[in-house]
N, C-alpha and C positions, 0 to 999 in steps of 0.2 A: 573562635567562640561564636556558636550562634545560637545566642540564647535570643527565645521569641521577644518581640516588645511588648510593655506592659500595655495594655491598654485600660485606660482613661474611661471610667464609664460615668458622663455626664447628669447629672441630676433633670428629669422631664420636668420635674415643675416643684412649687414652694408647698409648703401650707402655708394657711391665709393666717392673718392674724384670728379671726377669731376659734380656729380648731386649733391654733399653738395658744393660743390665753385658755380653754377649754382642756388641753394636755399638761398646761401648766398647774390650771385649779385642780386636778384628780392627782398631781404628784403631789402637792399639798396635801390633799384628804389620803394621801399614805400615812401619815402621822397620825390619825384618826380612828383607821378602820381597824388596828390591832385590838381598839378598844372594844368593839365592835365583836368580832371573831374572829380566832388565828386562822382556822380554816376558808375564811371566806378572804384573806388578807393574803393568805397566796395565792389563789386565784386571780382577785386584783394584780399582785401584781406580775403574772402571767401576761395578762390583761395587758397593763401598761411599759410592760417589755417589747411586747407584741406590735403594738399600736407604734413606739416610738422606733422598731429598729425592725420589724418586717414587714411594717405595708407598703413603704412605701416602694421595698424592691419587688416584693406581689403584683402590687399595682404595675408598675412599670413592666417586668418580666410578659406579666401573663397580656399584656395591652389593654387590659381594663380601662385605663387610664388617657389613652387614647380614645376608646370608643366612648366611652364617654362623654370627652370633647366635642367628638365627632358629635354623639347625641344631641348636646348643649346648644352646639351651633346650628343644629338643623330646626329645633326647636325656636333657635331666636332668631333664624330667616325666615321659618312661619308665620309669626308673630309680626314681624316686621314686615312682609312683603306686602300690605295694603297701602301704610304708608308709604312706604317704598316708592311703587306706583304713583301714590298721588304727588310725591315731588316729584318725582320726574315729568307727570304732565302736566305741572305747577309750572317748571324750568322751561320746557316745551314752549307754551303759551307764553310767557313772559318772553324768549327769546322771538318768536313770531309777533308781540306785539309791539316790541323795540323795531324790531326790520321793518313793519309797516308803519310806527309812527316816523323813522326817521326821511322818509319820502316825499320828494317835492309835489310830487303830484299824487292826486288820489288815486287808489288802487280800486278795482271794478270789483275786489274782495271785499271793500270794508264796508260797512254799514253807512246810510246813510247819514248822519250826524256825526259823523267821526273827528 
């Protein structure tokens, strides 16, 4: 018998709580919209067929979902890389200023009134 192995296809990521509370309130207003129009209430729920059981293999398949990420995090090392900088030459100077305070004798570096 050599039937292939199943393979296990791991979920890349959640929805957050507030697009499952956001999925959750439009299945609610399914009880609503028939009042509304039948014709626009299958659409809807098209709609929310869609949303609940083919994005998220979309997303995943096509790597949208990845790049993405990818985007998110280049964006929020942009944004960050000033600060960034300024601790690290925050840490820098505070490690240079422990080495030279802890020294018996003055240093020909340090300011006069040290």
């Amino acid at each position: 018998m050599s039937e292939k192995p199943i393979r296990i296809r791991h979920k890349q990521f959640e929805y957050g709580p507030v697009a499952t509370g956001i999925y959750r309130g439009l299945l609610w207003t399914t009880l609503v919209v028939p009042l509304y129009s039948i014709d626009f209430f299958f659409w809807y729920v098209a709609v929310l067929l869609f949303l609940g059981l083919g994005l998220r293999p979309l997303l995943e398949l096509t790597g949208l979902y990845r790049w993405l990420v990818h985007v998110r995090v280049l964006a929020g090392n942009r944004i960050t890389r000033k600060f960034d900088e300024e601790h690290a030459q925050k840490i820098d100077r505070k490690m240079r200023d422990d080495r030279y305070r802890n020294r018996r004798q003055k240093h020909s570096d340090l300011p006069k009134n040290w």
